[in-house]
C-alpha positions in Angstrom: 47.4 74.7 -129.6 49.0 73.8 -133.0 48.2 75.8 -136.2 45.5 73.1 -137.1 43.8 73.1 -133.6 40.3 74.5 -133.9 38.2 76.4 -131.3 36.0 74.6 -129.0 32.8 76.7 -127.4 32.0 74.9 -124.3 28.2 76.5 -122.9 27.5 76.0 -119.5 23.8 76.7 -119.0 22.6 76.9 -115.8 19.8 74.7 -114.0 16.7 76.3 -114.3 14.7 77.3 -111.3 11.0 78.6 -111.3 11.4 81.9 -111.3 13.3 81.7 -114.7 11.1 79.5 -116.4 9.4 82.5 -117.8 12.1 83.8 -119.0 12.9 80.9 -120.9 9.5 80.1 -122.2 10.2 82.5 -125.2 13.0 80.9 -126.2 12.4 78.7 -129.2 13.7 75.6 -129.7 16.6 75.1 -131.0 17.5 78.8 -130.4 19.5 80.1 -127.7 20.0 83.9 -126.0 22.2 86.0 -126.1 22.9 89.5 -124.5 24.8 92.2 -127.2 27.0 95.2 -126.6 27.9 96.7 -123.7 26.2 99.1 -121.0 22.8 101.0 -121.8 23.6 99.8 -125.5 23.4 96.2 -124.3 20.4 94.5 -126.0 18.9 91.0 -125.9 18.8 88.6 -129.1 17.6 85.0 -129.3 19.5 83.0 -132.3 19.1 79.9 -133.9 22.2 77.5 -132.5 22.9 77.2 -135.9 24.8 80.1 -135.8 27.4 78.8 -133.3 28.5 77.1 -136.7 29.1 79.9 -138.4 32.8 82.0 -139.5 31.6 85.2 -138.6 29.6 84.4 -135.0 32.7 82.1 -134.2 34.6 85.6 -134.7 32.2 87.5 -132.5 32.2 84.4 -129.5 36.2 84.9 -130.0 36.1 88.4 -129.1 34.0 87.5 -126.2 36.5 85.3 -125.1 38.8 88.1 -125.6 37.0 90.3 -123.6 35.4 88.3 -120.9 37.0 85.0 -120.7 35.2 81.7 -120.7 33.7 82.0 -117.7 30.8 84.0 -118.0 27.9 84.4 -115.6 24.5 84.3 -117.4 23.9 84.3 -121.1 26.8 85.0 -123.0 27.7 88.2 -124.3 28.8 89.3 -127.5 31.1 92.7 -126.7 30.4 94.3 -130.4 28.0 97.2 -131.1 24.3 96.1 -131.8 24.2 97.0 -135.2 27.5 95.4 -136.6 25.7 92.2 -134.4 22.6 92.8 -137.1 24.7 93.5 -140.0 26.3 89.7 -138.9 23.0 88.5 -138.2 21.7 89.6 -141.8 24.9 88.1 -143.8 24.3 84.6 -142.0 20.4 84.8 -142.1 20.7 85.5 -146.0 23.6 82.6 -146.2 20.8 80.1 -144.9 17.9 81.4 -146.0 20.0 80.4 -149.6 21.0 77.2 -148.4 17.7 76.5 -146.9 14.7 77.7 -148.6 12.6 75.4 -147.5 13.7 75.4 -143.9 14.4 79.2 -142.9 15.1 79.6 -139.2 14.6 82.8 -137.9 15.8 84.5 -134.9 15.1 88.1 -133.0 15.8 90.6 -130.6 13.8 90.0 -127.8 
């Protein structure tokens, strides 16, 4: 890749079967989950696909890459600690809650 190359985040999301339609009933649209840090730290969030856009998640999904490659089984998974994922989550939520006043999209753990 030359120095002007940019990152491409390919998500391959699996066929859904019946017994995971519940699961994915309480994901909004235009959202997307996600699993966050590792072992009994590990925690579940649900983000606006908005996000994929941004510098800072693009940084995180990077160090997933880093860590786990692209082939990843399931949601993905972001390898940081929850709460630098929420202190993230806050800096991009304020960014568009800025830009977008009228249109905030909100996302949770779950």
């Amino acid at each position: 890749m030359g120095s002007g190359d940019k990152h491409h985040f390919h998500l391959h999301l699996p066929h859904l079967h019946h017994s995971k339609k519940d699961v994915v009933r309480d994901i909004p649209k235009g959202c997307l989950a996600i699993m966050v840090g590792q072992g009994e730290e590990q925690q579940r969030f649900v983000v606006p696909i908005i996000y994929f856009n941004h510098p800072l998640f693009m940084q995180l999904l990077k160090e997933a890459e880093e860590e786990y490659g692209f082939d990843q089984k399931g949601p993905i998974t972001i390898p940081c600690h929850v709460a630098q994922f929420q202190y993230v989550q806050g800096i991009i939520d304020k960014e568009n809650s800025l830009h977008h006043q009228h249109h905030h999209v909100g996302c949770f753990r779950a």
